[in-house]
N, C-alpha and C positions, 0 to 999 in steps of 0.2 A: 196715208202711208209714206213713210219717209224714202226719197230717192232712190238709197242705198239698202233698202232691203226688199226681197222680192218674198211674197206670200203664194208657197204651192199650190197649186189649184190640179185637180184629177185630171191625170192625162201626161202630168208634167214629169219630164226625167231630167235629169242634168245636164245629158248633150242638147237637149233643148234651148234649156235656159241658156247655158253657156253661150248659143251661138245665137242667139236674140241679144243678148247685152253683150257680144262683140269679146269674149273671155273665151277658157278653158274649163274643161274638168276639174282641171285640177288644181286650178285656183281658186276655186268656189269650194272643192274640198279642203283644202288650207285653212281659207278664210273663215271656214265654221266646223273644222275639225271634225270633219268626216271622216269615218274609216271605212263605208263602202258606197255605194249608189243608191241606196236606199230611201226614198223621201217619202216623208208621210204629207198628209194633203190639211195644209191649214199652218206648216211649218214655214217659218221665218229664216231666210237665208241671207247673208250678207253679201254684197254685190261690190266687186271691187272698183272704188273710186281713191283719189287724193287723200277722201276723209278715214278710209278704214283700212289702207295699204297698210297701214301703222300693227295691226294685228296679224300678221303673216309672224311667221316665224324669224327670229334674226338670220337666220340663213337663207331663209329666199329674197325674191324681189318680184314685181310684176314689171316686165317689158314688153315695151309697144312697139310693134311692129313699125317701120320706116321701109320706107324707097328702097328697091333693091335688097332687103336684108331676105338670108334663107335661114332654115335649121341650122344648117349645116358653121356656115359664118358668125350666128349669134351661139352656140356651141362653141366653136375653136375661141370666141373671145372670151369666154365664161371659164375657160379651162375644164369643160366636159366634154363628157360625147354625146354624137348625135341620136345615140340611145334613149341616154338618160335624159335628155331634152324630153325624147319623144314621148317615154315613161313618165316624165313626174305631170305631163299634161294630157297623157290620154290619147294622142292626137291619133287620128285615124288617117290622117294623107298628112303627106309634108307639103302643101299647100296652101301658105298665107296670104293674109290680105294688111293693106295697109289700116294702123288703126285695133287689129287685132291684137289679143296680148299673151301673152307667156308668163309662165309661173316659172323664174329661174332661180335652179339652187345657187349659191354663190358659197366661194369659200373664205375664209377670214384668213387677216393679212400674215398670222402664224404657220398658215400650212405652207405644206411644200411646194413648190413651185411647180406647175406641171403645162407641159405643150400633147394639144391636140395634132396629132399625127395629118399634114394634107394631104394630098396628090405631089410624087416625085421627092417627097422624101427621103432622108437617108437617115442612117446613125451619123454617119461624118459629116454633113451637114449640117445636123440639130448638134451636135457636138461642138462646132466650131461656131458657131453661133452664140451658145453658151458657155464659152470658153472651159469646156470639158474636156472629156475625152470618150471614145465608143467602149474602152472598157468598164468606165466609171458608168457609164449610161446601162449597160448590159446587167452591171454589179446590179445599182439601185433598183432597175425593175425586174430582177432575176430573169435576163432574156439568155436561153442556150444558142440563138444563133443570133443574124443580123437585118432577118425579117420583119418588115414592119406592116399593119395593117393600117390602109386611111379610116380614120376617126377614133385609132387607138391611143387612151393616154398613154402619158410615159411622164413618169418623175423625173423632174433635173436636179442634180448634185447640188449644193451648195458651192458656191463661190465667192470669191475674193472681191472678183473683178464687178456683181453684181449686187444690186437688192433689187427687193420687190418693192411695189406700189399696188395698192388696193384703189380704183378711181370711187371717188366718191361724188358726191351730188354738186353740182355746179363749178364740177373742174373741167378741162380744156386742156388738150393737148401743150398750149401755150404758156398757160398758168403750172403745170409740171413742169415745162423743162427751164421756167425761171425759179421757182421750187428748188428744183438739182442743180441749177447752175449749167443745165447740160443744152446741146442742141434739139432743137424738134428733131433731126433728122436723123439725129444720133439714135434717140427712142424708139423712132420709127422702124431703122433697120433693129434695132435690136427685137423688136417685137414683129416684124415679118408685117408693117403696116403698108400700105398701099395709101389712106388718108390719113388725113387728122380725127375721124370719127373715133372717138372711144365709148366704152360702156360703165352705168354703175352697177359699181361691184367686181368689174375687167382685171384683172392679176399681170400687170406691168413688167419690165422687166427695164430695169435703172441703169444704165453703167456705171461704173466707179469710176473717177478720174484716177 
């Protein structure tokens, strides 16, 4: 039997498997294009490794859980919510372990740019940050007032003053801001960063000079 495939045996359901080989639901749904939980016994599943990441869909990714990471923080860096995290993996506690992994949607470098809502938030805040304004923000996400919810998105406006960046596989905080020409630190505050950790697939936010 090859590494990367696991053969059903009676008894077996997917939160099982998932959490013997250290995964999700909803990755192992992905990986072999399940539309429900239904396994038959003797069926051939694909177990996510290096070798078969490659068959996800181009919109997702698998993420490994690290030190210190929550839902909550690999969400805001993803430009989703803690929802849909929690949705497209099934997960039944928000309780990870290091090593553990994630099925994340990611969005391509075309879309709109959008910030996960945190704690202490404002519209004049996330405005001035993005060189907006709180009616332009109000506009785009058709908000009637200036209430916001933590882990709600919100689209930001296009601008002048910015682009976006998509991170991709063996970039570095460092290797971007010699890319732009720009400082690490400059990045940093534009994107609400605390370190240099970034993610692949992470929806950047560039200055312009």
């Amino acid at each position: 039997m090859k590494d990367n495939i696991y053969i059903v045996k009676k008894g077996d359901n997917l939160y099982d498997i998932a959490n013997k080989h250290n995964t999700t639901v909803g990755i192992l749904k992905a990986l072999n294009n399940l539309n429900s939980n239904f396994l038959q016994i003797g069926q051939e599943l694909k177990l996510p490794t290096t070798i078969v990441e490659e068959s996800l869909p181009s919109d997702y990714i698998i993420y490994t859980i690290k030190p210190n990471d929550n839902l909550y923080s690999i969400a805001q860096k993803y430009g989703i919510t803690l929802e849909e995290l929690i949705n497209f993996n099934e997960q039944g506690t928000t309780l990870l372990n290091i090593g553990d992994q994630l099925l994340v949607p990611v969005k391509g470098e075309n879309n709109n740019l959008t910030y996960v809502v945190s704690p202490g938030d404002t519209l004049y805040n996330i405005a001035k940050r993005y060189n907006t304004t709180v009616d332009e923000l109000k506009k785009v996400n058709n908000l009637d007032n200036n209430l916001l919810k933590i882990g709600e998105t919100l689209i930001i406006p296009e601008s002048n003053n910015y682009q976006t960046y998509v991170v991709k596989d063996n970039d570095t905080l460092d290797s971007i801001s010699n890319y732009f020409n720009i400082s690490k630190e400059d990045i940093k505050k534009a994107n609400n960063m605390l370190t240099d950790d970034i993610l692949i697939g992470q929806i950047m936010v560039i200055p312009k000079k």
